[in-house]
BAMI-687805 format. One record per residue: chain; residue number from 1; x, y, z of N, C-alpha, C, CB in turn. Coordinates in nm, 3 decimals. Atoms other than C-alpha are relative to their C-alpha. Glycine has a CB too. Example, Ala and Ser with C-alpha at 12.3 -4.5 7.8 and 13.67 -1.06 7.14 Angstrom:
NODE   kette    nr        nx        ny        nz       cax       cay       caz        cx        cy        cz       cbx       cby       cbz
NODE       A     1     0.089    -0.119     0.000     1.230    -0.450     0.780     0.090     0.120     0.000    -0.099     0.003     0.125
NODE       A     2    -0.082    -0.119    -0.006     1.367    -0.106     0.714    -0.077     0.109     0.073     0.041     0.046    -0.142
***
This chain:
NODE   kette    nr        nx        ny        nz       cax       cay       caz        cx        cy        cz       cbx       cby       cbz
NODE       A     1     0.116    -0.081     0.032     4.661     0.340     3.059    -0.006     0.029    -0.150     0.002     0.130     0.081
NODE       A     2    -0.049    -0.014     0.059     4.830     0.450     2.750    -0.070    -0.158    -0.145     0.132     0.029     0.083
NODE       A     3     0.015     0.148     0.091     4.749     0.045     2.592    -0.116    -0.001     0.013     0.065    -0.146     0.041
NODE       A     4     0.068     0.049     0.007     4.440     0.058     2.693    -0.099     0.072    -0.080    -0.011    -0.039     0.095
NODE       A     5     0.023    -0.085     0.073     4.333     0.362     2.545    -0.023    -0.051    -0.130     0.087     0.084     0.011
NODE       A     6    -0.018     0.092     0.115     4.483     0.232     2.239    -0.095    -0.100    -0.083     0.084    -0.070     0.040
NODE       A     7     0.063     0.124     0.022     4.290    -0.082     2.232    -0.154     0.033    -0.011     0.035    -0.104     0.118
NODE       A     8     0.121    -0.010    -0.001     3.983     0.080     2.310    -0.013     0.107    -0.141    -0.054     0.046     0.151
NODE       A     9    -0.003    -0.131     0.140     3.993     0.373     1.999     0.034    -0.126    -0.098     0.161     0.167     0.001
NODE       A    10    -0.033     0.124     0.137     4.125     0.029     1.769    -0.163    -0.068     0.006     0.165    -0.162     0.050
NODE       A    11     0.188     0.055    -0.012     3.763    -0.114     1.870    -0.078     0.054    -0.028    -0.070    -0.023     0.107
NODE       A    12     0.053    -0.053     0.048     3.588     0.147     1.835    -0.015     0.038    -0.168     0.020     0.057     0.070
NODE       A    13     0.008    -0.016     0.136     3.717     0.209     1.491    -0.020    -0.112    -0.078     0.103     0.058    -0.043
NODE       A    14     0.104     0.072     0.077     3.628    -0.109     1.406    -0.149    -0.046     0.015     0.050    -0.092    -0.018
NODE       A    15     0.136    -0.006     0.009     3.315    -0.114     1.505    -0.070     0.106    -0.100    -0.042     0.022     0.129
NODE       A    16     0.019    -0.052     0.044     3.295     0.199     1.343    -0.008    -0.054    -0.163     0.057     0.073     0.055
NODE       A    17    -0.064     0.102     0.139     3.444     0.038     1.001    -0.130    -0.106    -0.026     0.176    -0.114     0.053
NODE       A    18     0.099     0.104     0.029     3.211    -0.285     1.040    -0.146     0.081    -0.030    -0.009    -0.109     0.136
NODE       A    19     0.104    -0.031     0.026     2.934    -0.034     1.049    -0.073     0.068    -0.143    -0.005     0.057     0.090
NODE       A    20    -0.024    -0.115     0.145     3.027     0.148     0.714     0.001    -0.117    -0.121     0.193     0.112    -0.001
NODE       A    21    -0.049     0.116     0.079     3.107    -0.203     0.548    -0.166    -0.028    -0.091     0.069    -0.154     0.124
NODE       A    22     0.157     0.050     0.126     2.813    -0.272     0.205    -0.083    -0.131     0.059     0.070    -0.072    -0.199
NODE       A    23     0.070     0.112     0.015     2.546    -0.474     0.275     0.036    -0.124    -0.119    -0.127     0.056    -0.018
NODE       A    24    -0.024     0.109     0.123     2.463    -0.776     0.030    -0.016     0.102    -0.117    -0.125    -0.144    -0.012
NODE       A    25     0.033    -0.074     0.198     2.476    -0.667    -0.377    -0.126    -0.038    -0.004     0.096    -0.083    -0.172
NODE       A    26     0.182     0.051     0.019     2.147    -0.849    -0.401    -0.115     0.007     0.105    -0.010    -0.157    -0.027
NODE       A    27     0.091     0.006    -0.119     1.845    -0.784    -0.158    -0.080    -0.108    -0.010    -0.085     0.116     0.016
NODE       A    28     0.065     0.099     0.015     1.650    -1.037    -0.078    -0.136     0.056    -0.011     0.025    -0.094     0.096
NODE       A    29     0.169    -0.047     0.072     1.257    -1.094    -0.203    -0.023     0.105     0.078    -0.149    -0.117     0.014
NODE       A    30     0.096    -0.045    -0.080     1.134    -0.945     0.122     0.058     0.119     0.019    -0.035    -0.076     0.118
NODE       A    31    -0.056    -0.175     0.034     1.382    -0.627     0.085    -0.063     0.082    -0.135     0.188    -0.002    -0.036
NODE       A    32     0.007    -0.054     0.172     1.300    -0.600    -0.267    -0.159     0.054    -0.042     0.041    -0.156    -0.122
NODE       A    33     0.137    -0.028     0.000     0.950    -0.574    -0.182    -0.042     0.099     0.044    -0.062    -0.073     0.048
NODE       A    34     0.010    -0.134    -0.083     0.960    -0.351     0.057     0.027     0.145    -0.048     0.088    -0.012     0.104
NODE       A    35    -0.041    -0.108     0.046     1.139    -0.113    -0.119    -0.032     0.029    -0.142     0.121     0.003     0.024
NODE       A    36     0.068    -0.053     0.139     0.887    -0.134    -0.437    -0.062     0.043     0.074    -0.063    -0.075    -0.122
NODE       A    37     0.150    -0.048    -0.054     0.623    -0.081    -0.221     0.034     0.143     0.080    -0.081    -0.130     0.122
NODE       A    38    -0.030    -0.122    -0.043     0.804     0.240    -0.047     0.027     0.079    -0.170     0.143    -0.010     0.121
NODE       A    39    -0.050    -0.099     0.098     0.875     0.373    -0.413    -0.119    -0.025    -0.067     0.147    -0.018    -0.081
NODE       A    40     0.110     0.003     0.110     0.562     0.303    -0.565    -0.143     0.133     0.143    -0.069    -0.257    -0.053
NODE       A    41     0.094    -0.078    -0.052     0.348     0.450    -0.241     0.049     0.204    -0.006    -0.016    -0.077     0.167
NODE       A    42    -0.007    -0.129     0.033     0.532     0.758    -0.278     0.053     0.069    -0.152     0.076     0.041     0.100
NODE       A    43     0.011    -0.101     0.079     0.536     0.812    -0.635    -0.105    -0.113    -0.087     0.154     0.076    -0.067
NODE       A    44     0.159     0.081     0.080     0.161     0.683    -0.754    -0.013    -0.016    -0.133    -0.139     0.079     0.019
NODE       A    45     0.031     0.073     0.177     0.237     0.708    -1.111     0.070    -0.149    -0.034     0.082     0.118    -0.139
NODE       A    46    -0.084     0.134     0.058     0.500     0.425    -1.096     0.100     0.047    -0.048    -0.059    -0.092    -0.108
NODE       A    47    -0.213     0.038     0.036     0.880     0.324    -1.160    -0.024    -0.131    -0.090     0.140    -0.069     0.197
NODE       A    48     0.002     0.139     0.095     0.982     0.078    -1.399     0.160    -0.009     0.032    -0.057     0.013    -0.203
NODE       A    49    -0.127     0.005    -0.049     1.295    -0.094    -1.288     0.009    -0.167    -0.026     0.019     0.066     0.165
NODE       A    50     0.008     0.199    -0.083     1.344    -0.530    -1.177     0.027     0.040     0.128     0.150    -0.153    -0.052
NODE       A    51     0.071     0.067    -0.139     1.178    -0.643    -0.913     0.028    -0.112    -0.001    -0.147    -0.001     0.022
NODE       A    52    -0.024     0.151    -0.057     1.252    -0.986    -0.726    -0.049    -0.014     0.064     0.092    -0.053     0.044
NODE       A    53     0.142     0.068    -0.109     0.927    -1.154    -0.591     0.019    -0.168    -0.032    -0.209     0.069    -0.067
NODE       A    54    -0.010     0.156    -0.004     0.851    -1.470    -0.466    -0.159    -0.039    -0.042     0.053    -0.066     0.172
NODE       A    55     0.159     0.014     0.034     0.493    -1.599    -0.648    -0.045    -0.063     0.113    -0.045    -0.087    -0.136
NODE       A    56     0.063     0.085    -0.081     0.263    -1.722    -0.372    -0.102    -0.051    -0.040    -0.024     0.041     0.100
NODE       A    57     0.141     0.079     0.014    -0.063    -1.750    -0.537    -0.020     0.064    -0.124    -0.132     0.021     0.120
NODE       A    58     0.037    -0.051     0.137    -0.272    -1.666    -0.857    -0.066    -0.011    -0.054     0.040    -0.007    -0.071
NODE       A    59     0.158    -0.007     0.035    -0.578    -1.603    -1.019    -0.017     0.009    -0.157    -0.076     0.140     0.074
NODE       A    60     0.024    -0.030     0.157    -0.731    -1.578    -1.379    -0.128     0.090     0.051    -0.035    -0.156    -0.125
NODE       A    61     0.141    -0.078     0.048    -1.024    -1.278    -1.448    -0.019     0.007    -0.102    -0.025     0.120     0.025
NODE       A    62     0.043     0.019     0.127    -1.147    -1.274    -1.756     0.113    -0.063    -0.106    -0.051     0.134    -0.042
NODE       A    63    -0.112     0.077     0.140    -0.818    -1.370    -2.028     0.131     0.038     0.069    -0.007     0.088    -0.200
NODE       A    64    -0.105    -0.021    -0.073    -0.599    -1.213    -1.780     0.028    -0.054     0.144     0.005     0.117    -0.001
NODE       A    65    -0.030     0.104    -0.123    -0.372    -1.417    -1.529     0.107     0.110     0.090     0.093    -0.179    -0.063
NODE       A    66    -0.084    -0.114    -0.140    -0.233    -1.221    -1.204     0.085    -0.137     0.090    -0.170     0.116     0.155
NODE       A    67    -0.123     0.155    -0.087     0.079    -1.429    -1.021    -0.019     0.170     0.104     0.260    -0.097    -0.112
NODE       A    68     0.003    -0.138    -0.112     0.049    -1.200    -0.652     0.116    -0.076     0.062    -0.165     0.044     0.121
NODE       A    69    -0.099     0.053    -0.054     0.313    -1.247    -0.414    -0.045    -0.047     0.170     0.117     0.108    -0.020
NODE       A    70     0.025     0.023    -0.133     0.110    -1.270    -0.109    -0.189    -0.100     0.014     0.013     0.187     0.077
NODE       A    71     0.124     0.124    -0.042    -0.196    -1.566    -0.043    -0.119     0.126    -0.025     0.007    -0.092     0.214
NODE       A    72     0.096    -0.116    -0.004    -0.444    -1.266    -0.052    -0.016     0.107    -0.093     0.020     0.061     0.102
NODE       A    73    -0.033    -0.120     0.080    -0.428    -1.027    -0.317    -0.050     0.150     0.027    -0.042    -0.030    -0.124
NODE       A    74     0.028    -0.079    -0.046    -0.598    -0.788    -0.110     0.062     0.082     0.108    -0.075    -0.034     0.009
NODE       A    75    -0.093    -0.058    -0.100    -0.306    -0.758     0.130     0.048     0.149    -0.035     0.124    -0.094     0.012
NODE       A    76    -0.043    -0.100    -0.004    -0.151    -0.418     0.163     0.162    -0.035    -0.102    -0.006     0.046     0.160
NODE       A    77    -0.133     0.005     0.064     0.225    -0.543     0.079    -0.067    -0.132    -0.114     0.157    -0.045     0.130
NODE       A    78     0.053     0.041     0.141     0.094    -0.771    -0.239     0.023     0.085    -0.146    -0.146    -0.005     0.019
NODE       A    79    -0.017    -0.040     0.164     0.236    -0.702    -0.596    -0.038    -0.086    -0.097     0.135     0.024    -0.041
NODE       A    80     0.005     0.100     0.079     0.079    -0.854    -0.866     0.047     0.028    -0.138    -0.121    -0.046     0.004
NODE       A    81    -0.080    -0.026     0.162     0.219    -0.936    -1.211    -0.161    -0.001    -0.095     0.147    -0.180    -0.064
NODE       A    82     0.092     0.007     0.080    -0.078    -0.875    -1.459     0.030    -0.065    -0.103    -0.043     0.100    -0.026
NODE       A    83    -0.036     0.102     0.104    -0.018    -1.121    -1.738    -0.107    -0.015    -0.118     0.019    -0.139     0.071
NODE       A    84     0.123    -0.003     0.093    -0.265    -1.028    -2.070     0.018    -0.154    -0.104     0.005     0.169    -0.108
NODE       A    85     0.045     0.084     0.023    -0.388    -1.298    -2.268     0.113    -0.081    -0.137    -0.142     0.045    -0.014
NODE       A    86    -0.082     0.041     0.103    -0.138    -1.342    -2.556     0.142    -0.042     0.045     0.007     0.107    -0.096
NODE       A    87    -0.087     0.039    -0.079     0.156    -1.329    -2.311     0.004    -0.134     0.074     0.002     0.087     0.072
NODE       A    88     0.038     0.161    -0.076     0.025    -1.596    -2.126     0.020    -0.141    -0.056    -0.147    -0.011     0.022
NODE       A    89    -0.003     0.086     0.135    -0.007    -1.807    -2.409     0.164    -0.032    -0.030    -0.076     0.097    -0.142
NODE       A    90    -0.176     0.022    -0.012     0.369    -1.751    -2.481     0.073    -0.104     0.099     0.066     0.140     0.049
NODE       A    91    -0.121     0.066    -0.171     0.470    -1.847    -2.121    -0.025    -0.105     0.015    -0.016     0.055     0.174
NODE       A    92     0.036     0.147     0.024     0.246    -2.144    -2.170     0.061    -0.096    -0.069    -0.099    -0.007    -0.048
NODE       A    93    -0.033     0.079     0.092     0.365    -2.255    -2.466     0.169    -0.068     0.047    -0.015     0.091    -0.143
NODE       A    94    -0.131     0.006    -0.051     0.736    -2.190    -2.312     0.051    -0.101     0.094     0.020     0.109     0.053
NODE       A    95     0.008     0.071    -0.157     0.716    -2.363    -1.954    -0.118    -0.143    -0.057    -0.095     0.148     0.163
NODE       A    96     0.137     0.128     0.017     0.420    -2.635    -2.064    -0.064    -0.037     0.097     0.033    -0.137    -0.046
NODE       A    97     0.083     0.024    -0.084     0.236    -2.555    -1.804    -0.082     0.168     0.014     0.080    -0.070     0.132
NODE       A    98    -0.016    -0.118    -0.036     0.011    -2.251    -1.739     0.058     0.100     0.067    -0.049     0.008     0.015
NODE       A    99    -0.069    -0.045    -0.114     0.116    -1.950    -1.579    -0.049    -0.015     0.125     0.023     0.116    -0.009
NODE       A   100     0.063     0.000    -0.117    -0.085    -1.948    -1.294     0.053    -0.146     0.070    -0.164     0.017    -0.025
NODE       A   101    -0.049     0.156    -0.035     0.013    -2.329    -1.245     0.183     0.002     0.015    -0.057    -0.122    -0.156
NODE       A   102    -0.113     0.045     0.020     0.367    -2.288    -1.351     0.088     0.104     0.158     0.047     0.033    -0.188
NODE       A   103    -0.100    -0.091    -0.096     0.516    -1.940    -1.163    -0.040    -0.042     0.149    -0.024     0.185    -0.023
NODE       A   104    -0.012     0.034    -0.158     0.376    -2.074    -0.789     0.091    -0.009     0.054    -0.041    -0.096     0.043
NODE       A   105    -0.121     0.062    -0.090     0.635    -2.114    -0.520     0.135     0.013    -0.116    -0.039    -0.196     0.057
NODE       A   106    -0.125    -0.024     0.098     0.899    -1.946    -0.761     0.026     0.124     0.003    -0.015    -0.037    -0.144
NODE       A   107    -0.064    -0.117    -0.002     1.124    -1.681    -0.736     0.007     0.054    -0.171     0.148    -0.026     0.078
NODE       A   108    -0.022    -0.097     0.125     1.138    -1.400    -1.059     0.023     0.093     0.063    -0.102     0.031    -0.105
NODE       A   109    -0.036    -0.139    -0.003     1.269    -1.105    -1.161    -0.110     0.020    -0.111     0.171     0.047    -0.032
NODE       A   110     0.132    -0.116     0.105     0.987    -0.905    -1.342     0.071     0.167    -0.015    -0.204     0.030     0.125
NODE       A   111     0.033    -0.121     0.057     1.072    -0.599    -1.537    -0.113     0.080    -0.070     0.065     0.001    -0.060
NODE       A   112     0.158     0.010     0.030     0.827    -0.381    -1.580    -0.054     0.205     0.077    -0.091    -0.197     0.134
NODE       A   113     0.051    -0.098    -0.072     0.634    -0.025    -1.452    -0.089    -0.073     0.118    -0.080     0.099    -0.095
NODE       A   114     0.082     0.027    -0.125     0.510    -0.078    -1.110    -0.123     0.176    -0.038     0.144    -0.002     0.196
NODE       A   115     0.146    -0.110    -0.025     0.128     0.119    -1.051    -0.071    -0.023     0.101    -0.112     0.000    -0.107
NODE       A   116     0.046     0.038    -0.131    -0.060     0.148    -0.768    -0.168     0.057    -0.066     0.095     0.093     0.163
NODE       A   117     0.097    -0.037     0.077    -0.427     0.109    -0.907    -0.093    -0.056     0.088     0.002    -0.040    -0.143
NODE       A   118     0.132     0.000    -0.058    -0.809     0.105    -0.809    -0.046    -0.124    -0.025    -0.091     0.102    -0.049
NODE       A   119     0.075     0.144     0.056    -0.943    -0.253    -0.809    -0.160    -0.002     0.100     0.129    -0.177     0.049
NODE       A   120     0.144     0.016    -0.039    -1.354    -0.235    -0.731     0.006    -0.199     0.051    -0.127     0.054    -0.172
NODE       A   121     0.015     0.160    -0.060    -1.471    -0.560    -0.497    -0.118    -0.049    -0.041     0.000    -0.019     0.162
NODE       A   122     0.128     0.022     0.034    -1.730    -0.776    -0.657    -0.032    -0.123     0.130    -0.014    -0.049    -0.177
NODE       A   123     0.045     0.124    -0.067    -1.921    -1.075    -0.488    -0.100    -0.027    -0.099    -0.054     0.009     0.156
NODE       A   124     0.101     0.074     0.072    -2.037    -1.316    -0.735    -0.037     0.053    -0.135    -0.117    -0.007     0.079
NODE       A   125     0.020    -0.091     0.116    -1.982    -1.029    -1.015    -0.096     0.095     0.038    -0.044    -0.069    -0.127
NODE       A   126     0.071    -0.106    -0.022    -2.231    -0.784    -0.808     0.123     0.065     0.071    -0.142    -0.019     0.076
NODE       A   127    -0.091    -0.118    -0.039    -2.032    -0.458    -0.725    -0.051    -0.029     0.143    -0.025     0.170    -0.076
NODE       A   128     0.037     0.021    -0.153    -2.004    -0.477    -0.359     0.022     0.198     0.088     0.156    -0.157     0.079
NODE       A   129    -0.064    -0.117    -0.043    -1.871    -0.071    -0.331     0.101     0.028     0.065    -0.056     0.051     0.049
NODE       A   130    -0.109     0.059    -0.051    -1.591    -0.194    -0.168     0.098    -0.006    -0.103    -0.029    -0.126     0.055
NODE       A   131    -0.127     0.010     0.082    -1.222    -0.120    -0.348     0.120     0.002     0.110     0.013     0.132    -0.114
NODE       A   132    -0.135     0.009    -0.038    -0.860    -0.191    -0.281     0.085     0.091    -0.096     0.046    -0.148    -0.002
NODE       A   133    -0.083    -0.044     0.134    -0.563    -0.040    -0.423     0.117    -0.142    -0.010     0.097     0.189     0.029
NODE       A   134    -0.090     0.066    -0.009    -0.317    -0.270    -0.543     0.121     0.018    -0.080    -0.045    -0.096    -0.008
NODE       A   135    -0.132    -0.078     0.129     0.048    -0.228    -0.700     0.013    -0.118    -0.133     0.218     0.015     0.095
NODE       A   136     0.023     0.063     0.101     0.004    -0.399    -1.039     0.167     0.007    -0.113    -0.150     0.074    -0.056
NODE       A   137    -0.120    -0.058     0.053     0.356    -0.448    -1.259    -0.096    -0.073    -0.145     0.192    -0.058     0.068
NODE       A   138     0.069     0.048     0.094     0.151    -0.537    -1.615     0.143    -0.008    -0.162    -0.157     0.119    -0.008
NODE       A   139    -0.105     0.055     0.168     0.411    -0.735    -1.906    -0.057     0.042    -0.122     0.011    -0.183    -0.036
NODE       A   140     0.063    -0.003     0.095     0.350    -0.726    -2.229     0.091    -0.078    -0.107    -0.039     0.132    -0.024
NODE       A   141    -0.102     0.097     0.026     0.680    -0.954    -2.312     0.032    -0.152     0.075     0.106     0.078     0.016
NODE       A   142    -0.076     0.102    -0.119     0.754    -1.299    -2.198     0.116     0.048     0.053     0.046    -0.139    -0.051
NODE       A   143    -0.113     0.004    -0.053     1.123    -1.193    -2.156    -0.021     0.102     0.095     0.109     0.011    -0.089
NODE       A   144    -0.023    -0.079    -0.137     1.001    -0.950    -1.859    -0.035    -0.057     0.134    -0.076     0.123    -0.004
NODE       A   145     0.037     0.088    -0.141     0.950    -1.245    -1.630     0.106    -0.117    -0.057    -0.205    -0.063     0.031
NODE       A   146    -0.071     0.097     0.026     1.218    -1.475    -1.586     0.025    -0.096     0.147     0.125     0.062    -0.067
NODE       A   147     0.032     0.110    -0.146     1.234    -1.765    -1.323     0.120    -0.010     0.079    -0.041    -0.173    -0.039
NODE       A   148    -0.144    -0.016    -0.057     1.542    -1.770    -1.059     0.035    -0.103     0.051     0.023     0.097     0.094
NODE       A   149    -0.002     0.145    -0.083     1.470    -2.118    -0.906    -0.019    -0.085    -0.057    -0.077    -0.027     0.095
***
């Protein structure tokens, strides 16, 4: 009775143990996302920290190029990198390819203030009254986007 006791309190404590044991050092994209998007919805002015996204898609509006992380930029979990017009240029000149062309289907770390901001919906450039919010991390350095893949 005595052994089995034993055996069972040695199990338990390692189960206990295995449960206490560190995750990974590094989270992956889809942790890393998650847990901008929990620290940015509850503090609306923004954090500035590195972030690790995976680019999915990406747009140009006027001189400025947005790399989002999700096919939609209207999605809820969607962070986009705002990329102004001189930066761009840089990253161009850097990579020899645009950004919008180059960061696709590529893992970065972006440093940077995350914001969770008002984007109005047009159609065709007429205001439609229709807005999103989206969390925007806006560079103003090439070296706050660097490629991991």
């Amino acid at each position: 009775m005595m052994k089995k006791l034993t055996a069972l309190f040695v199990m338990l404590l390692g189960f206990t143990l295995a449960g206490c044991a560190p995750g990974p050092l590094t989270p992956s994209p889809e942790q890393t996302r998650e847990l901008t998007q929990q620290a940015i919805d509850y503090q609306p002015s923004g954090n500035s920290n590195r972030q690790i996204l995976n680019i999915k898609a990406a747009g140009v509006q006027g001189q400025f190029v947005y790399l989002n992380t999700e096919l939609d930029y209207r999605d809820h979990s969607n962070i986009t990198i705002a990329i102004p017009p001189s930066v761009a240029q840089q990253l161009e000149q850097k990579f020899g390819a645009s950004p919008q062309d180059y960061f696709i289907g590529k893992s970065v770390s972006v440093t940077g203030d995350s914001r969770k901001i008002k984007v109005r919906e047009n159609n065709d450039g007429v205001p439609t009254g229709k807005y999103v919010y989206q969390t925007h991390i806006r560079i103003t350095q090439p070296e706050q986007i660097v490629v991991l893949n």
